[in-house]
Residue frames relative to the residue before (quaternion, step in Angstrom):
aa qw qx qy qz dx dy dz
X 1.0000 0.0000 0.0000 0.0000 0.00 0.00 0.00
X 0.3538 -0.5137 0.7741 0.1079 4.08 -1.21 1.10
X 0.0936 0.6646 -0.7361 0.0881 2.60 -1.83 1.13
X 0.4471 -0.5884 0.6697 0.0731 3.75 -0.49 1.73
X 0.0553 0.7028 -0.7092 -0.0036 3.39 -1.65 1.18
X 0.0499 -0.8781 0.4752 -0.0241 3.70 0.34 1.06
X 0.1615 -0.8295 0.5240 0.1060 3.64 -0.99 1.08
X 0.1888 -0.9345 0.2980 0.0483 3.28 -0.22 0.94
X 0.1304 0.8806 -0.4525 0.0523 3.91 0.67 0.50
X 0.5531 -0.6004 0.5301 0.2292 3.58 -1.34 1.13
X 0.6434 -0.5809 0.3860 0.3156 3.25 -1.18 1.16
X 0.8511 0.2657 -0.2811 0.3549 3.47 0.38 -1.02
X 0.6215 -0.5891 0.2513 0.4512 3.72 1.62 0.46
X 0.0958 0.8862 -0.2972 0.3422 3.28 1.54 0.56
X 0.3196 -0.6174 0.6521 0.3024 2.68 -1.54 -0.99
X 0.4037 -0.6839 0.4437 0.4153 3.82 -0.82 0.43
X 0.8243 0.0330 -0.0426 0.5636 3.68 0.58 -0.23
X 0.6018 -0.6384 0.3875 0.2832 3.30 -1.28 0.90
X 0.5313 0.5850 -0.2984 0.5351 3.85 1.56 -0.18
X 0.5667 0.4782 -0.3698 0.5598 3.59 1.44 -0.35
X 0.4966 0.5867 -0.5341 0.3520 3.90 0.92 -1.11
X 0.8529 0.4431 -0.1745 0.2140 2.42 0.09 -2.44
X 0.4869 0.7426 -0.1602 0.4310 3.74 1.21 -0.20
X 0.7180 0.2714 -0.1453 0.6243 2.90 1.49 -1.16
X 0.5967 0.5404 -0.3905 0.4466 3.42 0.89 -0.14
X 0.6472 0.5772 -0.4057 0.2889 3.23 0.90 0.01
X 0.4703 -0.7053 0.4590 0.2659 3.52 -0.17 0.88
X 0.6955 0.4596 -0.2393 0.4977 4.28 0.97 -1.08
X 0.7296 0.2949 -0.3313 0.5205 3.72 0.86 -0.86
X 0.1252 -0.6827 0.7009 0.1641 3.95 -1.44 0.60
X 0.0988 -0.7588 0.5988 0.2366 3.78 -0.55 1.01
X 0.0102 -0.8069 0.5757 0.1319 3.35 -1.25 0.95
X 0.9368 0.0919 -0.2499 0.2270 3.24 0.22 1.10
X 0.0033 -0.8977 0.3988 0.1875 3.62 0.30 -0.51
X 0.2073 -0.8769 0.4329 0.0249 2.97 -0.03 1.78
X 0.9066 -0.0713 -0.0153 0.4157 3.54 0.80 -0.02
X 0.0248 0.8259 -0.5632 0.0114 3.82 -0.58 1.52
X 0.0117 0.7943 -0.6055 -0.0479 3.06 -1.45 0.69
X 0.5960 -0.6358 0.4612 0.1669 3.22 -1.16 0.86
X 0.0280 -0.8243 0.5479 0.1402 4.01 0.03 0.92
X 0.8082 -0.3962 0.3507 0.2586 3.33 -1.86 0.62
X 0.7190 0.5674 -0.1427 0.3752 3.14 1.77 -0.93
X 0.5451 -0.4682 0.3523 0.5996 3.44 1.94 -0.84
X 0.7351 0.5064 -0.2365 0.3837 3.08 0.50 -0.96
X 0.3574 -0.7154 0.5741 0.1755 3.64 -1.24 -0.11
X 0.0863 -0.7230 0.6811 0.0765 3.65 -0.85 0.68
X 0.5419 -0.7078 0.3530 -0.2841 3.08 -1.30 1.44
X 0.3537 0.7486 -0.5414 0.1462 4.06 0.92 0.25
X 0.1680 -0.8167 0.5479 -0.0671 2.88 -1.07 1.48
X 0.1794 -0.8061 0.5063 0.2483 3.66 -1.45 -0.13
X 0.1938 0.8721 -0.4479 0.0371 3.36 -0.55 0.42
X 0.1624 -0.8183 0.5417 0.1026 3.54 -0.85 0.07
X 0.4528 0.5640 -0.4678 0.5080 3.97 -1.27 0.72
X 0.6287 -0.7702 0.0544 0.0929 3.05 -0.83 -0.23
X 0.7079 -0.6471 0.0640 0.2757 3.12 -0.30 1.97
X 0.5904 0.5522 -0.2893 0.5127 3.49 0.88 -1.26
X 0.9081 0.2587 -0.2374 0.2282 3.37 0.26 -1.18
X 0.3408 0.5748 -0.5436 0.5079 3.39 1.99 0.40
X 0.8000 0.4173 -0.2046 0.3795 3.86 0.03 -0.81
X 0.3942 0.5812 -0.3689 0.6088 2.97 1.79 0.51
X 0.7910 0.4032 -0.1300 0.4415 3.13 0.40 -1.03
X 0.5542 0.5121 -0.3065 0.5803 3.46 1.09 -1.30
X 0.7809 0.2492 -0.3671 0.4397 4.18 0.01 -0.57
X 0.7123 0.4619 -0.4785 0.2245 3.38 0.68 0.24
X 0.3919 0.7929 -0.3857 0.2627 3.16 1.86 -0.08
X 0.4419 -0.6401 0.5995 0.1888 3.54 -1.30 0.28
X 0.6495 0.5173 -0.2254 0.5097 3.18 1.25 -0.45
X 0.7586 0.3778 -0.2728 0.4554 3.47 0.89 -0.59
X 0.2585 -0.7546 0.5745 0.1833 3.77 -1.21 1.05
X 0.7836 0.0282 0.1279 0.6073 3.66 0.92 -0.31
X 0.0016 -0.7456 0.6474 -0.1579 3.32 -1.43 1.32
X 0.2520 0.6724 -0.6816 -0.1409 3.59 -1.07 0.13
X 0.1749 -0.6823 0.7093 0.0293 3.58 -1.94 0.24
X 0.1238 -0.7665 0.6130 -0.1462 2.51 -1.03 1.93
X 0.5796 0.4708 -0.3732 0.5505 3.98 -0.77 0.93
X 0.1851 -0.8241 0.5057 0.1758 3.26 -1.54 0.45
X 0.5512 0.4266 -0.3429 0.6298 3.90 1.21 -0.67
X 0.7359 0.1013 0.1086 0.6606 3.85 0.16 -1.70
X 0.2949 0.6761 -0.6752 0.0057 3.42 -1.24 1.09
X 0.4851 -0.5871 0.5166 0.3912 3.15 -1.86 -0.21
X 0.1363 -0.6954 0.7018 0.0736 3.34 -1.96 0.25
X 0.1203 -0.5963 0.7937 0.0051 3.47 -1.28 1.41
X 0.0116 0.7296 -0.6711 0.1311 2.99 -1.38 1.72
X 0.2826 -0.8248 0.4729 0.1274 3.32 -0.65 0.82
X 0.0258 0.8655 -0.4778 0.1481 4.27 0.22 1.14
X 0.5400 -0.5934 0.4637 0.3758 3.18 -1.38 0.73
X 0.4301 -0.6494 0.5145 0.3585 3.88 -0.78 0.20
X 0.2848 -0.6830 0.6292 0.2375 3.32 -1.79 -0.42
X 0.4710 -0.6373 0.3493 0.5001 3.31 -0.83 0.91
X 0.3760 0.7155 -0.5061 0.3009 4.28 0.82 0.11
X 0.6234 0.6494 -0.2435 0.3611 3.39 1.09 -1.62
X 0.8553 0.2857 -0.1755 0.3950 3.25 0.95 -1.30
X 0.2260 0.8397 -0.4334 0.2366 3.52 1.63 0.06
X 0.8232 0.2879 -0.1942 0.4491 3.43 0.40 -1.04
X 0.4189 0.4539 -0.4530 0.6429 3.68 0.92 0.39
X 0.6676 0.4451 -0.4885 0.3430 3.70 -0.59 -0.45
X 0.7181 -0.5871 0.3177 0.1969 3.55 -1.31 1.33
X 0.7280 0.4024 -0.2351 0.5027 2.81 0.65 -1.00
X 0.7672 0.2318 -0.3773 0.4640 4.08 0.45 0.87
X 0.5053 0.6508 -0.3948 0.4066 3.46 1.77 0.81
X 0.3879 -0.7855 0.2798 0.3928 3.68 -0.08 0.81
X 0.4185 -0.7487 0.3018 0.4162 3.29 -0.75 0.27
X 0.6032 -0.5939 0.4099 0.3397 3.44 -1.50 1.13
X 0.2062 -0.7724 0.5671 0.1982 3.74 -1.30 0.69
């Protein structure tokens, strides 16, 4: 099995969504990875993450979001979380043609 390890950073050094800020500002939750996004039919985006620290206060945070329609978290030292969130037009910046090279 190939595995692809891609870093990804917003043009203006940012963040891609304000649910990522707040996330990183947290000092208890460490996010270590994100293993798979996808874009639904509906708008929205679903989300399997990894992370580790502490649980209560990601799901603290995650239900208080406005941004988030659905979430679950599974694990207790290091766990995952499939969450399901409106996007920002930030998210899709790097996908958009016009900063993909062209294909020869």
């Amino acid at each position: 099995m190939r595995y692809l390890t891609v870093h990804l950073m917003p043009r203006d050094g940012g963040v891609f969504h304000p649910l990522g800020s707040e996330l990183r500002e947290e000092s208890l939750i460490h996010r270590e990875a994100i293993h798979h996004a996808e874009h639904l039919d509906d708008g929205t985006v679903v989300l399997l993450a990894e992370a580790s620290g502490n649980r209560k206060r990601y799901e603290e945070i995650m239900t208080a979001s406005s941004y988030v329609d659905d979430f679950l978290v599974a694990g207790e030292e290091r766990w995952v979380a499939v969450s399901r969130f409106e996007p920002t037009n930030a998210i899709f910046e790097p996908w958009s043609t016009s900063t993909m090279p062209a294909s020869s």
